[in-house]
C-alpha positions in Angstrom: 140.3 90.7 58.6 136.3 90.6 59.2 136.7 88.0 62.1 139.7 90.7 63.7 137.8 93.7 63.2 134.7 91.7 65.4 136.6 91.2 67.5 138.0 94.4 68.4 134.5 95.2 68.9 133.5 93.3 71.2 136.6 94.1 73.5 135.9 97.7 72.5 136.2 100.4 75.4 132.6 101.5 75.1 131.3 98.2 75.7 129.8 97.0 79.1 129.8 93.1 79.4 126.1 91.6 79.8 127.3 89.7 82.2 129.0 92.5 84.3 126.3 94.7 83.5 124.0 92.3 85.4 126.2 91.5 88.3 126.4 95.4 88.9 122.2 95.5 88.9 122.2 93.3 91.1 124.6 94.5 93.6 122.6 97.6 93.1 119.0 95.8 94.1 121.0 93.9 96.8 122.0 97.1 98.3 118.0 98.8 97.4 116.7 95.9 99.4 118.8 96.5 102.8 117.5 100.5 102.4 114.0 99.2 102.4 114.6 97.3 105.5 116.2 100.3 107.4 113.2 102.5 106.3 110.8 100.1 107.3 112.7 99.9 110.9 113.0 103.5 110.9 109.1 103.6 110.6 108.3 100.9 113.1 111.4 100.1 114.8 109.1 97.5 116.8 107.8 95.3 114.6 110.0 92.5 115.0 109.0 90.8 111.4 112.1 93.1 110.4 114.4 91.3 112.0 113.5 88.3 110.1 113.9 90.2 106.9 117.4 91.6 108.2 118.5 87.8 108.7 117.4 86.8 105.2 119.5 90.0 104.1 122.6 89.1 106.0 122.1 85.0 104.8 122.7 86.5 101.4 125.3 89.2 102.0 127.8 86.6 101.8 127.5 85.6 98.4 126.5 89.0 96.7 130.1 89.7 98.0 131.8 86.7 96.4 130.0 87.6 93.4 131.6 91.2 93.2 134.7 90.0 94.0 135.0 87.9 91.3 134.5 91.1 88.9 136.7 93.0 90.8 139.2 90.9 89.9 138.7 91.3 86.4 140.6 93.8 84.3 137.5 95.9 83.7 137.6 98.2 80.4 136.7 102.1 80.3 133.1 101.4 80.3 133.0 99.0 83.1 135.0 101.1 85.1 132.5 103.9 84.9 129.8 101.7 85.7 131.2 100.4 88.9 131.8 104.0 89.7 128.3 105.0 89.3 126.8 101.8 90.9 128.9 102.3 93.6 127.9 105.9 94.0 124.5 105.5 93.5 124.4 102.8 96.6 126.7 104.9 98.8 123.8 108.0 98.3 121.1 105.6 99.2 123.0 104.7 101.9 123.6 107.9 103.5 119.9 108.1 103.3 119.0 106.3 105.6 122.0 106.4 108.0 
């Protein structure tokens, strides 16, 4: 009964995987690091040191998509869910500013 009820906790609703919880900060500060970029073009849109960085950004692209794939495939619980929404949210708003 003890090792059921531990269970059920850990696969609770409320609960936000470590692991998932991490992946989603990371998309996040993926997503931060391409707005710095574009502000720093929009500030000097001739210093050509930002292209370099924009490469490096678009090496790893790639693979920061993989990763959230791989969640996304993943039944996520209530919890999960709402993080993605707010992750997702949060980078689509830092987006915009800088469109």
């Amino acid at each position: 009964e003890t090792e059921a009820s531990t269970e059920n906790t850990a696969t609770s609703s409320d609960d936000i995987d470590p692991d998932f919880k991490a992946a989603m900060d990371s998309y996040e500060e993926f997503f931060d690091e391409y707005v710095a970029i574009m502000k720093k073009y929009k500030e000097n849109p001739t210093d050509l040191s930002i292209l370099s960085d924009y490469a490096t950004y678009m090496g790893q692209y790639a693979d920061m998509i993989q990763k959230l794939e791989e969640w996304e495939s993943k039944d996520l619980n209530t919890a999960e869910a709402a993080y993605y929404v707010d992750v997702q949210a949060r980078i689509t708003k830092k987006l915009l500013d800088v469109a």
